[in-house]
PLY file of the C-alpha trace (Angstrom):
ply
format ascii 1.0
element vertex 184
property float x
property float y
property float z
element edge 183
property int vertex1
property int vertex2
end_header
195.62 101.50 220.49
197.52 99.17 218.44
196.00 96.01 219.66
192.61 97.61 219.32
193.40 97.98 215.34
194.40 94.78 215.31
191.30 93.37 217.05
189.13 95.38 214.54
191.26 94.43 212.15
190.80 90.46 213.05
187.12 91.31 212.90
187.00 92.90 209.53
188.69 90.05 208.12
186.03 87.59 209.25
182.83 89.84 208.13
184.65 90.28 204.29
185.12 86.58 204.22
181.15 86.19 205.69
180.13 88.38 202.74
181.56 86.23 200.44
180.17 82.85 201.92
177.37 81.25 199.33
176.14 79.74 202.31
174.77 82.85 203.99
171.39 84.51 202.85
170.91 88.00 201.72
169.86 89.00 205.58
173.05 87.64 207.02
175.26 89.36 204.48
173.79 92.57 204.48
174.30 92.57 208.64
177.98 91.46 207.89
178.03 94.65 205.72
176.90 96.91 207.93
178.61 95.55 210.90
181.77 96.55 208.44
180.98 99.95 208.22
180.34 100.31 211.45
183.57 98.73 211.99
185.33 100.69 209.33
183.90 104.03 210.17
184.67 103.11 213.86
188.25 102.71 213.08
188.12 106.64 210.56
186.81 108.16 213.64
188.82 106.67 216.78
192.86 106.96 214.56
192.42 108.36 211.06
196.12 108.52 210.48
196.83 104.74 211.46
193.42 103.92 209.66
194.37 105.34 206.42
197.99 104.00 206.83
196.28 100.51 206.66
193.65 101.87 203.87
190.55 101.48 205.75
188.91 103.64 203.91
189.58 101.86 200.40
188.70 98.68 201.98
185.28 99.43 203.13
184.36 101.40 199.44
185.61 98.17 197.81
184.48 95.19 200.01
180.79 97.14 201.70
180.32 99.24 198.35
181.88 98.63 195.27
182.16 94.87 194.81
177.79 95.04 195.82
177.25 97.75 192.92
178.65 95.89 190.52
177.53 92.88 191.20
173.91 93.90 191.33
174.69 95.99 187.92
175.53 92.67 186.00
172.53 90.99 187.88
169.95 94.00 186.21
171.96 94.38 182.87
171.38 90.94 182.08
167.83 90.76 180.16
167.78 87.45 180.97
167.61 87.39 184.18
163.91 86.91 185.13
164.20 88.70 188.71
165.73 91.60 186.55
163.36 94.36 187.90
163.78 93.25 191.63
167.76 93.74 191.19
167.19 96.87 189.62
165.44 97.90 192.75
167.67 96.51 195.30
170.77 98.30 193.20
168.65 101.76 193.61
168.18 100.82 197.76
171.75 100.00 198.12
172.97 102.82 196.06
170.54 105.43 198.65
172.19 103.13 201.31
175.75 103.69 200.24
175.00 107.56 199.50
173.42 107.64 203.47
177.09 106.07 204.77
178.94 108.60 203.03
176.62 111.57 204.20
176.73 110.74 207.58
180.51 109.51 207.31
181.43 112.75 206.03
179.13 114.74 208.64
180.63 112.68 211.61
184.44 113.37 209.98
183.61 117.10 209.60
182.38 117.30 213.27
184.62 115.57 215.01
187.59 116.65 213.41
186.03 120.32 213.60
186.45 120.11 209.27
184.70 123.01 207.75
183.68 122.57 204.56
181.76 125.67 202.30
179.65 122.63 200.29
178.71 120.89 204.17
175.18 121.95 206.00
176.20 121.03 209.48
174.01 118.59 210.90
172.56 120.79 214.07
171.41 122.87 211.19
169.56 120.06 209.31
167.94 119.02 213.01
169.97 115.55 213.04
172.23 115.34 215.47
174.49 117.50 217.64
177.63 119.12 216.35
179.08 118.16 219.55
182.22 116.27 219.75
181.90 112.85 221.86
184.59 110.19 223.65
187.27 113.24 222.58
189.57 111.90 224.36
189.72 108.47 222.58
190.37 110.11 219.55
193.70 110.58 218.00
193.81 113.90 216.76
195.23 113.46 213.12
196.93 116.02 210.31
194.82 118.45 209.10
196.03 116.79 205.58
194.49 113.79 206.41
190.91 115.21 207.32
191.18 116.49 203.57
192.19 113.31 202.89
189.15 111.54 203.86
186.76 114.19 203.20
187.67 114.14 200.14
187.53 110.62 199.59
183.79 110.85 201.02
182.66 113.30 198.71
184.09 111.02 195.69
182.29 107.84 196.37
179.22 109.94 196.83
180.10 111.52 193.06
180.98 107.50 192.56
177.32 106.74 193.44
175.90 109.11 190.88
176.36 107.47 187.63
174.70 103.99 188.87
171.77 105.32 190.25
170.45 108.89 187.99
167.56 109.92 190.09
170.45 110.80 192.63
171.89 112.90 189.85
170.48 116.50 190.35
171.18 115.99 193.94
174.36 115.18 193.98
175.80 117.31 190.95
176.90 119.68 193.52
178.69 117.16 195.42
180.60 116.34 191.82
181.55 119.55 190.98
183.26 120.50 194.45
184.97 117.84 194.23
186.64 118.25 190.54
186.79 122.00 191.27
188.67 121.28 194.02
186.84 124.59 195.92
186.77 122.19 198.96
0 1
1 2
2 3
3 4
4 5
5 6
6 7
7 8
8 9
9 10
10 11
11 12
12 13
13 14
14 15
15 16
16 17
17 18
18 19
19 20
20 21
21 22
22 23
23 24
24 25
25 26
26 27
27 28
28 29
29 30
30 31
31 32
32 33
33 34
34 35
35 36
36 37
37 38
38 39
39 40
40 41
41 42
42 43
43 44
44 45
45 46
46 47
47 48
48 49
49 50
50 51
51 52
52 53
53 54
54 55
55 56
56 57
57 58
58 59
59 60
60 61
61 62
62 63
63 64
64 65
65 66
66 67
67 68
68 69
69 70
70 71
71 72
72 73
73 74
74 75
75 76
76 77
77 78
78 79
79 80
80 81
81 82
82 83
83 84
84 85
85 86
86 87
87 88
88 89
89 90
90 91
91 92
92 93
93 94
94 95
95 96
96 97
97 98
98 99
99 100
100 101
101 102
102 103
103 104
104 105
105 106
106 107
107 108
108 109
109 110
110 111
111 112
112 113
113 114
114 115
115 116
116 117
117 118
118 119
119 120
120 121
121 122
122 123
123 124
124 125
125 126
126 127
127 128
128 129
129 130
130 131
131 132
132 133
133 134
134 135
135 136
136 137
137 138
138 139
139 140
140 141
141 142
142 143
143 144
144 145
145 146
146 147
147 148
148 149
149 150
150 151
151 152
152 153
153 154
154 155
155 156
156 157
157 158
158 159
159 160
160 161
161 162
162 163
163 164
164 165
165 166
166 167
167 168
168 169
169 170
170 171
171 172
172 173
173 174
174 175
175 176
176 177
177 178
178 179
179 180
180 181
181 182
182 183
């Protein structure tokens, strides 16, 4: 399993630097980025412990997430800026985007690490996939700990999504409050 990390690993490195590259449109980036959370979530799923160990999951809020936000936040604060309203609206699709990762991150985490949280709807509820558990046997079963862990982390960055983007607000006020009340 080791040299699989590393292989992901090896690949992660080359879609951050990708995202980075001036030369590369907005299409190519955005596939970079969501090759990386593929990549990253890939990597949660198969060997959480070893994953976290090597802080996958701060690397993919930072470098598919975070460093986008605020970029496209300076981009629409600046009055300036004469394509202004067209940031504004790409920063509202990327911040649904974002908010749909860490849904179905946390939904996949809670299923196939059989995590029940009070705040989740499972998904065979909601109609949208199977609460089956697939490739089990691929999976390195980790700590309970560290499915708080990450669950937790999820349900942050989707109370981290909130204050960019305020029609998300009464939706995920909820999501906020768990997560401070620590009733997770």
């Amino acid at each position: 399993i080791l040299f699989f990390f590393f292989f992901l690993s090896r690949q992660a490195e080359v879609l951050k630097a990708d995202m980075t590259d001036s030369k590369l449109g907005p299409a190519e980036v955005w596939t970079s980025r969501q090759a990386l959370q593929d990549l990253y979530q890939k990597m949660l799923v198969t060997d959480l412990e070893y994953a976290l160990d090597k802080k996958v999951e701060q690397d993919l809020w930072n470098h598919a997430f975070k460093n986008q936000i605020t970029t496209l936040q300076g981009q629409a604060k600046n009055r300036a800026n004469p394509n202004r309203s067209e940031v504004q609206a790409n920063l509202s699709l990327f911040l649904e985007a974002a908010s749909g990762f860490y849904t179905q991150l946390l939904q996949e985490l809670c299923t196939v690490f059989n995590v029940d949280l009070p705040c989740r709807v499972k998904s065979s509820q909601l109609g949208i996939i199977s609460n089956k558990q697939t490739h089990t046997s691929a999976i390195v079963k980790p700590q309970s700990s560290s499915c708080s862990y990450i669950c937790q982390h999820c349900l942050v960055h989707l109370g981290d999504i909130v204050p960019y983007n305020s029609p998300l607000l009464v939706g995920r006020l909820q999501v906020t409050s768990i997560v401070h009340s620590g009733s997770w």
